[in-house]
C-alpha positions as CSV (number, residue, x, y, z in Angstrom):
1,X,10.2,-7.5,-10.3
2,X,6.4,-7.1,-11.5
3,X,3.8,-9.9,-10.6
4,X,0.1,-9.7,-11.4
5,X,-2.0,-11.6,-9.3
6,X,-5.4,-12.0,-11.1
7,X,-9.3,-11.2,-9.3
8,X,-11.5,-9.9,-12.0
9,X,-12.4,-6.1,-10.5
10,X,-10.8,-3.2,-9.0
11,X,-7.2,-2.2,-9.7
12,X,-4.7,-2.1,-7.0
13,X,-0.8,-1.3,-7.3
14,X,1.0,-2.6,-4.0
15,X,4.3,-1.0,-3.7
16,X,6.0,-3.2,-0.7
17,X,9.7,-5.3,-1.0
18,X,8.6,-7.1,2.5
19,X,7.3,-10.7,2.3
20,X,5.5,-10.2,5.6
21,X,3.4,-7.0,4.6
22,X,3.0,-8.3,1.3
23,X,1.4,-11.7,3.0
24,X,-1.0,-10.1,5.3
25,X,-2.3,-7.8,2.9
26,X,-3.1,-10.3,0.4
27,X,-5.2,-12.2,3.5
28,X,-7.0,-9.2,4.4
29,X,-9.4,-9.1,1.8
30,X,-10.3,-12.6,0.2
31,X,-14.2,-11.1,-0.1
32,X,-13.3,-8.6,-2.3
33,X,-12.6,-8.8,-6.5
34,X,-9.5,-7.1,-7.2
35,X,-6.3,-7.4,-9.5
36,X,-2.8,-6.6,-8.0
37,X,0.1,-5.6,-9.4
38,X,3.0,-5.7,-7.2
39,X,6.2,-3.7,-7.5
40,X,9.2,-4.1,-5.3
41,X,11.6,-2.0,-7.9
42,X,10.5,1.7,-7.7
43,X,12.0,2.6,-10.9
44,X,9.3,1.4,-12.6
45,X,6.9,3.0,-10.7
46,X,6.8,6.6,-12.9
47,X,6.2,4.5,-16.5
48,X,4.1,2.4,-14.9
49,X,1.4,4.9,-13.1
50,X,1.6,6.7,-16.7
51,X,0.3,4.1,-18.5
52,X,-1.9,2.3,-16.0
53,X,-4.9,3.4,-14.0
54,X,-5.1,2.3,-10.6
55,X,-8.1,1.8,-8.2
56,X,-5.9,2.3,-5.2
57,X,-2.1,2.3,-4.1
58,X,-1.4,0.6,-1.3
59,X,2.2,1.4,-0.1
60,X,4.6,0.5,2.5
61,X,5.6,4.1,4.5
62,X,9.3,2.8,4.8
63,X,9.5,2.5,1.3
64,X,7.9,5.9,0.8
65,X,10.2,7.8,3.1
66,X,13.3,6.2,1.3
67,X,12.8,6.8,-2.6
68,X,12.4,10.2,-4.6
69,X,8.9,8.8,-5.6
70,X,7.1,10.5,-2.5
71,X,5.8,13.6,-4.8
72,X,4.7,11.6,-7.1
73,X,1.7,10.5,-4.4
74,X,1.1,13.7,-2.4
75,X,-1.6,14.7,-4.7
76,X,-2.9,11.2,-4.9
77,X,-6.7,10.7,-3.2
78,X,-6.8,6.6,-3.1
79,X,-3.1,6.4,-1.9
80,X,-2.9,4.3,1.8
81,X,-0.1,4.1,3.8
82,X,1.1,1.2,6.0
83,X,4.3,0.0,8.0
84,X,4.7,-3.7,8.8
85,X,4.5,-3.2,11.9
86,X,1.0,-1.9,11.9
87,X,-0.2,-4.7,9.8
88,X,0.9,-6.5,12.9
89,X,-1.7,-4.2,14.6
90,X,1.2,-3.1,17.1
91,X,0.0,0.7,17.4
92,X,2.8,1.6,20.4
93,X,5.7,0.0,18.3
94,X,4.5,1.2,15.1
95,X,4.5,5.0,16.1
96,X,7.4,4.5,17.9
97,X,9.3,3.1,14.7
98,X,7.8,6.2,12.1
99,X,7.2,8.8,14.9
100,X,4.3,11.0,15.3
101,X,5.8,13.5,11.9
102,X,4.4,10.6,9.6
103,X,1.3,8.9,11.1
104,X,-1.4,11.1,9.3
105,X,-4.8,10.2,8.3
106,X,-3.6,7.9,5.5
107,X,-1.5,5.5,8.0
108,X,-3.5,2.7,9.2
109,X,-3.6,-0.4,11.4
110,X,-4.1,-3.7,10.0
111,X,-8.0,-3.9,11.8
112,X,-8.8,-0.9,9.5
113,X,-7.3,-1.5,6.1
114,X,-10.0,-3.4,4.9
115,X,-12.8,-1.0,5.5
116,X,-11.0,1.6,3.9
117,X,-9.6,-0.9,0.6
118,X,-14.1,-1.6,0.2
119,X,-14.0,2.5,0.2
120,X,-12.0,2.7,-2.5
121,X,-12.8,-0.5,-4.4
């Protein structure tokens, strides 16, 4: 499933099959102008990066760490990383979950997301 959801502005692919996550990211930032396309169905995703630039990826570590897609964004500058649980700004249950391996400097906590998306954007 692909769904556009239209703000005139910067271009921002979500790549996130959780309702929850998808929710609270689309609160986090009704200030800024953007357009998001949102994927749930990562065999799109290499066609789809191809023939679309992007502002910034936004995408859900769980679904990172399960698809062969992860090369494709090792390389990438404007690529965040998030788990649901730290949109829930739940730090101790959060690097408990993805262990201390995966939280690098691209993993963030709900508070912080939106600096970092008016960074990029």
């Amino acid at each position: 499933m692909e769904t556009h959801i239209q703000r005139p502005k910067a271009r921002i692919l979500l790549i996130d099959d959780n309702p929850i996550s998808i929710e609270l990211i689309l609160d986090l930032s009704p200030h800024i102008s953007f357009q998001i396309t949102l994927i749930d169905n990562l065999e799109k995703l290499g066609q789809l990066r191809l023939t679309k630039p992007y502002d910034l990826i936004l995408i859900n570590q769980a679904t990172l760490l399960q698809n062969k897609y992860n090369k494709i964004f090792e390389q990438d500058k404007n690529v965040i990383c998030y788990t649901t649980v730290a949109l829930l700004n739940d730090y101790m249950r959060a690097s408990s979950k993805t262990g201390k391996d995966t939280l690098d400097k691209s993993w963030v906590l709900r508070s912080d997301l939106y600096k970092l998306m008016k960074q990029f954007i």
